[in-house]
Every structure is written in structure tokens, then in C-alpha cells.
C-alpha positions in Angstrom: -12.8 -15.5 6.4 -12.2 -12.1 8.0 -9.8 -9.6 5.8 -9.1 -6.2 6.6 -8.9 -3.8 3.2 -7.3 -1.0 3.9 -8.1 1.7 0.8 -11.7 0.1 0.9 -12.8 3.3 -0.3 -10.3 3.1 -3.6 -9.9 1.8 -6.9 -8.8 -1.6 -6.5 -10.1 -1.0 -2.6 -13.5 -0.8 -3.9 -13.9 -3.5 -6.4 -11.8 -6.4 -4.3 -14.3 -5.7 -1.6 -17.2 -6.3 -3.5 -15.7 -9.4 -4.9 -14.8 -10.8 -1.3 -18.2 -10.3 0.4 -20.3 -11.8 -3.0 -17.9 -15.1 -2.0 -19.1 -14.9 1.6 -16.4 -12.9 3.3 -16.5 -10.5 6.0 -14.4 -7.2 5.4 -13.5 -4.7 7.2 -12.5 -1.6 4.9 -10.6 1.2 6.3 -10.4 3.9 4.6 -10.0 8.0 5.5 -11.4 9.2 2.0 -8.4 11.0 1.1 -9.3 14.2 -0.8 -6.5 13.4 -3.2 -9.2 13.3 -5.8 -12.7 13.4 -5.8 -14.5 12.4 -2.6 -17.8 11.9 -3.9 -16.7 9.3 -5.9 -15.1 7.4 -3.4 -18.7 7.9 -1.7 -20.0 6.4 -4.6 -17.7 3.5 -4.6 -18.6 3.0 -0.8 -22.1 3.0 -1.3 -21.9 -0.1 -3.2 -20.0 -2.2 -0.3 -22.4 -0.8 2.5 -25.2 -2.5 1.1 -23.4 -5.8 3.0 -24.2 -7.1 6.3 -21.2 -8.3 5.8 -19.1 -5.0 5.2 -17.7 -3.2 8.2 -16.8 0.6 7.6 -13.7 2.2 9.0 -13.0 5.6 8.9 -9.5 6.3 10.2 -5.6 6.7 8.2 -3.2 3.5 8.5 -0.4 6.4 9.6 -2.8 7.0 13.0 -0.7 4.2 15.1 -3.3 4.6 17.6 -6.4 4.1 15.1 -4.6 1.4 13.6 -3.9 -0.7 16.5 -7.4 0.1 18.1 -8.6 -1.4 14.2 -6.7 -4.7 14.4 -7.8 -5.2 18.3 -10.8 -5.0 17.7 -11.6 -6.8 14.7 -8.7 -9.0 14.9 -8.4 -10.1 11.1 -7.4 -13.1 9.8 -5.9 -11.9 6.5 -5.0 -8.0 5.5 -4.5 -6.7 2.3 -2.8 -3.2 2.4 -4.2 -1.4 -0.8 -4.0 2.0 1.4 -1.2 4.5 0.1 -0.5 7.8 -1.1 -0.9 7.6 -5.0 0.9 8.8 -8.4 4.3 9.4 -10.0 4.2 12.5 -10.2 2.4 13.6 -6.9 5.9 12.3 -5.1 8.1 15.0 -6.2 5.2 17.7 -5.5 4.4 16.3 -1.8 6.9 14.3 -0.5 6.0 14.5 2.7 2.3 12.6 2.2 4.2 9.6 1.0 6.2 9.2 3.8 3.4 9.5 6.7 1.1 6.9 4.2 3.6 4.8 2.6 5.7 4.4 5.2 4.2 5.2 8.5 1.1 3.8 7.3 2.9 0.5 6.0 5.2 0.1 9.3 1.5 0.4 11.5 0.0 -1.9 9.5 2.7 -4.6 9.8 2.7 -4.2 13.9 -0.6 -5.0 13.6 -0.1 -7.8 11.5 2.5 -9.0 13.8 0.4 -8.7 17.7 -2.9 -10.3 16.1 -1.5 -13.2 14.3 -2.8 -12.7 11.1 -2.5 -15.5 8.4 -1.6 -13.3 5.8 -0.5 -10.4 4.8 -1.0 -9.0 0.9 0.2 -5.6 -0.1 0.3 -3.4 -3.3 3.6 -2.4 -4.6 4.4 -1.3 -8.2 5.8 -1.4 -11.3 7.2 1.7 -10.4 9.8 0.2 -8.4 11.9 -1.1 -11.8 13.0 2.6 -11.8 16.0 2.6 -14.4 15.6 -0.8 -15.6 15.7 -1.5 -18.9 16.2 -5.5 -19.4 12.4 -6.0 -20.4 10.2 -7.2 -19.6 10.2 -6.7 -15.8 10.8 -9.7 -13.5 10.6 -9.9 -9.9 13.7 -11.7 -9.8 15.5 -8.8 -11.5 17.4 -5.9 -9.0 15.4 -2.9 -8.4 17.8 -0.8 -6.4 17.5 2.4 -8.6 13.9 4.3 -8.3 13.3 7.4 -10.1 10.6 8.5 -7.9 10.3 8.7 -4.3 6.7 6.8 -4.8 8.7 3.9 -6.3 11.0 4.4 -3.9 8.4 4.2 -0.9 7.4 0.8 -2.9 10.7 -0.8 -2.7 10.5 0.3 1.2 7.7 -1.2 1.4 9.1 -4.4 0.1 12.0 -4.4 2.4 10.0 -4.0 5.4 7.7 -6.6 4.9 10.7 -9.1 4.2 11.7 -8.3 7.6 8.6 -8.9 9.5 8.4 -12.3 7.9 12.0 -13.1 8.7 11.5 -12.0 12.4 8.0 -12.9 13.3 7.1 -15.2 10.5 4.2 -13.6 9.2 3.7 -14.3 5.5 3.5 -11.7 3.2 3.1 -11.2 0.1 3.9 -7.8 -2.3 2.3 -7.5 -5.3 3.7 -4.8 -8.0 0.5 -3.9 -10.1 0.9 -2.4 -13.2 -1.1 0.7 -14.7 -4.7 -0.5 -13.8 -7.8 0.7 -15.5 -11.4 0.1 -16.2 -14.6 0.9 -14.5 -14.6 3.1 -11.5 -11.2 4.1 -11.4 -8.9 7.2 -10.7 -9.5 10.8 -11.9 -6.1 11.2 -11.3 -5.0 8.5 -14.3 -4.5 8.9 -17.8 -7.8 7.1 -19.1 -10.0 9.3 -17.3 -8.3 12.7 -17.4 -8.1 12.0 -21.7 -12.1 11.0 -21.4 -13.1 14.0 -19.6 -11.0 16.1 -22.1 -12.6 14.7 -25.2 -15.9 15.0 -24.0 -14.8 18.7 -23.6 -13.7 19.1 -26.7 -10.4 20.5 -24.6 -6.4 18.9 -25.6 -4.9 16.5 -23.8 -1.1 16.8 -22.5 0.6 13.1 -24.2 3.9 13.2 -22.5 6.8 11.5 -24.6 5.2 12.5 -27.4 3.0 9.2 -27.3 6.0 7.1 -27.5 6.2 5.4 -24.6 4.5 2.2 -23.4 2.3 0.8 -20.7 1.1 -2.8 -19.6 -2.2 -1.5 -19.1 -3.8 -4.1 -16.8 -7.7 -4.4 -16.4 -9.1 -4.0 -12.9 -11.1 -7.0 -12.8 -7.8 -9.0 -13.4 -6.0 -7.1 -10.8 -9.0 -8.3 -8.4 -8.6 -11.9 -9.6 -5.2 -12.0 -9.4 -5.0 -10.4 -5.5 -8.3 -12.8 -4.2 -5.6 -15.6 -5.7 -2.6 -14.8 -4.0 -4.6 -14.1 -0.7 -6.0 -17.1 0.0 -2.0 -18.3 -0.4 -0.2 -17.9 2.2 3.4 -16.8 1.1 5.3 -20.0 1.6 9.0 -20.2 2.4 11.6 -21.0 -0.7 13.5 -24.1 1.0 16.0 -23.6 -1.5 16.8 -20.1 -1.3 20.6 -19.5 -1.5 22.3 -16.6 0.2 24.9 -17.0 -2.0 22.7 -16.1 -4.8 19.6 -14.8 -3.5 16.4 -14.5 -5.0 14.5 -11.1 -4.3 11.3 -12.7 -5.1 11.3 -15.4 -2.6 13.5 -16.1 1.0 13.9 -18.3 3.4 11.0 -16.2 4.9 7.8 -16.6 4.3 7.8 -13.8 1.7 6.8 -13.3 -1.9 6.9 -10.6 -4.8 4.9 -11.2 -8.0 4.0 -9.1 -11.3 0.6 -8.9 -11.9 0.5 -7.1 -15.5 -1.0 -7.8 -18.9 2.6 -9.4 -20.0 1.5 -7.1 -23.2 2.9 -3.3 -23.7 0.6 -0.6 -25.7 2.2 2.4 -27.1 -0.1 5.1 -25.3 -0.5 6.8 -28.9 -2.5 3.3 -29.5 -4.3 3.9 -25.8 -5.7 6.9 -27.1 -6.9 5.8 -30.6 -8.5 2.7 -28.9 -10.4 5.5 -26.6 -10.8 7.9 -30.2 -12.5 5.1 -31.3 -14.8 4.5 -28.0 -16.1 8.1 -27.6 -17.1 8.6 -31.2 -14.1 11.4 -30.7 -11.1 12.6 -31.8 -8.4 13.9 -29.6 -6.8 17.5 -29.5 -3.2 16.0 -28.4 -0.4 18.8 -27.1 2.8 16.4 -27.3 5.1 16.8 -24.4 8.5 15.5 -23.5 8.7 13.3 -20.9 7.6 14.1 -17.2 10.7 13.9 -14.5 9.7 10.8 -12.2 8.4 8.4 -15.6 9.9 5.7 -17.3 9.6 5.3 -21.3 7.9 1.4 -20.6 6.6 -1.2 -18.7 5.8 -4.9 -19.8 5.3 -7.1 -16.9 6.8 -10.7 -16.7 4.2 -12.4 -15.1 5.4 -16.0 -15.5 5.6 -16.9 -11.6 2.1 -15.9 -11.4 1.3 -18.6 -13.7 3.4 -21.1 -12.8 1.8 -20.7 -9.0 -1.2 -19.9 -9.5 -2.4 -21.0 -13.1 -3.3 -17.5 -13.4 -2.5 -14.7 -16.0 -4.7 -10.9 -17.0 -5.9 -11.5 -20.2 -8.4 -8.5 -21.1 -7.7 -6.7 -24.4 -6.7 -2.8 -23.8 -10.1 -2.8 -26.6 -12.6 -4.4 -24.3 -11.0 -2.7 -21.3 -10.9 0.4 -22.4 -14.5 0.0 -24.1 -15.9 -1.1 -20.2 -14.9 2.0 -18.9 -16.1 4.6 -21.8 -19.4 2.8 -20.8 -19.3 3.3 -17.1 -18.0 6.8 -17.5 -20.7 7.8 -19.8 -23.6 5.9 -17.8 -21.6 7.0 -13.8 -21.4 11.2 -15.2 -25.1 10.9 -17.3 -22.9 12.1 -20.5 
């Protein structure tokens, strides 16, 4: 099977690729290597997919229409999955203007291209973010989420939105998948996890906004990959008994779904960082903060159509996860 990555070079990018072409898959990553964060690691995360005959590396943004559609002519994928986007809560209300050429440009180019080359399938990261001011816990796709409190949740819910209508008009399936807080190996300086390890090592404090309070279905990258390499080779059916009356968002009469893919088990990040404490041989210089504008106090995913369609739930403890990465990061920086 041929599947386009876009974000190839990324977090989830990175490790879904590697997963793919060890199962016999060509990819085709595009990826612009963002200097968002660190670029050398994004080399680094590249270097390990390049190794593959099998790999094919594209160095262009999904908001260049014409790179974009050149990309899809050419290589004319059968599947896409759209990890590409600009990144972070917080980032939003700084640069607003980076999520709308990525998140939305990018997202709307991405989707053309889907729609002249026939792809099968089309698979693309949302968010957690999206439940905004929802409080009914835990989250479930079936729930509203009309009320974002960031415009990176917001550009989620777009995304959403769009893709519903490209399988209503062209009948492209897609499926949008709202990940929530990945870690592990190889991820993003930009995240909690690795900005507390660095600090640690440091011996310098780390900001804990809500005072620690608030909680976070911390979800293990290797379950994230698991659960995406599921849902893609499923092609988002149609819900033959979707009801206008009392629609579903999580389905249609579209070839569309939404799912959670979360460790269905909140930590309190005070816990996070004791479980890391306890890791590094280390303990923590904390400077307690309210919380930032943009965050919400929890998440805790309800994951139960995952299961019920695809036998399929994250399951790695926050101990083991959290003890994976400490390991990488200590072998990756030679600390």
C-alpha cells in the first residue's frame, strides 16, 4: 500500500512511518522541518526512515497548494494520513497566523488532493483540544464541541468540519482522530515531559501551571501508532442509520468518522512529575503557577468506540511510559 504522511519528520510522523514500512508499505513523508523546535532532531528522527528503499522523502509545506498538488500527482497515494500541523496550546494565541496557513490552508490542500487522486482513505489528527469548555467527563466523540478555548482547538474542530464535507460531496472517507497528550521516546521539546527532564537534569525549576492540579490522559506514542495503522487500513464507513433529527457528530451519512484515542485513564500532573522524580534519580524544583489562558483543568478520553470497532484500546502505564522515554532521553542527549 502507498500512504502519504504528511509531518513524516514529527513525533507521531516519525514513529508511524517506521511502523508502516517494517509491515511492507511504501511512504511517502512530507515534511518542511519546521523550525518550531529543534531541527536536528527532526534530522535525527528522519535519519531512521531513510534507511528504507521503501521511504520516499518530501521536502515541501502542505499550505504550498502548488507543492501539494505536484506531491499527490506524482505519487498518487492510495491512503493519506495528515499528521502535518502547526503545534501547541499555547503557541495559538502567540502566532495565530501559523495556524491558519498550516491548519487550515494546509488541511484544505490536502483534502483537494485527496479528492482529484482518488485516494481510499483519508486519516487525520485532531485533538483533545477541541472539548474546549466541556466538562461532562470523560470526553466522547458523540458529545458537542462547539466552544474551543484556543484557536489550535479551534483550527481542530475546522478541521473536522471540513473533512465531513469532502466526504459528503465527493465521498472520500475520512477519518479524524483526536489524540490526547502523547508521550514517550522521541518526542516534542516543546511538551511537558521533556521541557521537566531537561530541567531536572539542570538542576533548574520547572513552571507547573494549575499548581499541579490538573489532569491529563497521557497516552503512550506506541499506542497512538497502533491505534492510527488500525483505523487506516479502515476505511471510514457510512452510519446507515444516522438521523438528522438527532445527529451523531461522530459518524454521518458520509463516509466520515471521529474517534478518541486516549489512555481512558487521567493523571494528576503533580503524579506525572513524581513518576519522572522517581525516573531520573531527581527531585524537582517546582515554581507553581495558575493556570495558562488557552488550557483546560482535564482530559480523560472515552475511548469506547475505538473498542467496540476495532478491539483496540492504549493500555501503557504513565510508569512504563514515562520510564521509556527517561531512557531514550538519557541514551539520545549522552547524559
Amino acid at each position: 500500500m502507498r500512504v502519504l504522511i504528511t509531518g513524516s519528520a514529527g513525533f507521531i510522523g516519525s514513529g508511524l512511518s517506521l511502523r508502516l514500512l517494517d509491515r511492507g508499505d511504501e511512504v511517502i513523508g512530507v515534511d518542511c522541518l519546521d523550525p518550531y523546535y529543534d531541527v536536528s532532531l527532526k534530522q535525527a528522527r528522519l535519519a531512521r526512515t531513510l534507511q528504507y528503499d521503501a521511504y520516499t522523502d518530501v521536502r515541501a509545506r502542505i499550505e504550498d497548494r502548488e507543492a501539494m498538488a505536484e506531491t499527490f500527482a506524482t505519487y498518487k497515494p492510495q491512503r493519506v494520513i495528515n499528521l502535518a500541523a502547526q503545534a501547541g496550546v499555547r503557541y495559538s494565541i502567540e502566532n495565530p497566523d501559523a495556524y491558519v496557513d498550516s491548519n487550515l490552508v494546509g488541511f484544505a490542500n490536502i483534502l483537494q488532493g485527496c479528492r482529484h487522486h482518488g485516494v481510499d482513505h483519508l486519516v487525520y489528527a485532531s485533538s483533545s483540544s477541541v472539548y474546549g469548555s466541556n466538562t461532562n467527563m470523560p470526553f466522547s466523540v458523540h458529545d458537542n464541541v462547539d466552544h474551543p478555548v484556543s484557536l489550535y482547538a479551534a483550527t481542530k474542530k475546522a478541521n473536522e468540519l471540513m473533512a465531513h464535507t469532502y466526504s459528503h460531496l465527493y465521498n472520500i472517507p475520512t477519518t479524524g482522530l483526536r489524540f490526547f497528550t502523547v508521550y514517550g521516546p522521541w518526542g516534542r521539546p516543546d511538551m511537558a515531559l521533556f521541557k521537566f527532564t531537561k530541567a531536572i537534569l539542570a538542576g533548574e525549576p520547572i513552571p507547573v501551571f494549575n499548581y499541579g492540579k490538573h489532569r491529563r490522559d497521557f497516552t503512550y506514542i506506541d499506542d497512538i501508532v497502533e491505534g492510527v495503522i488500525r483505523v487506516l487500513d479502515r476505511p471510514a464507513p457510512a452510519n446507515p442509520d444516522w438521523d438528522g433529527d438527532t445527529p451523531d457528530s461522530a459518524s454521518s451519512r458520509a463516509p466520515y468518522r471521529l474517534y478518541n484515542i486516549g489512555n481512558n485513564d487521567p493523571v494528576e500532573l503533580m503524579h506525572y512529575i513524581e513518576t519522572l522524580e522517581s525516573c531520573l534519580g531527581k527531585k524537582a524544583d517546582m515554581d507553581l503557577l495558575p493556570l495558562q489562558p488557552g488550557d483546560v483543568p482535564d482530559t480523560y478520553a472515552n475511548v469506547e468506540d475505538l473498542v467496540a470497532d476495532f478491539d483496540y484500546k492504549p493500555a501503557t502505564s504513565v510508569t512504563q511510559g514515562v520510564a521509556n522515554f527517561v531512557d531514550w532521553y538519557r541514551d539520545y542527549y549522552k547524559i
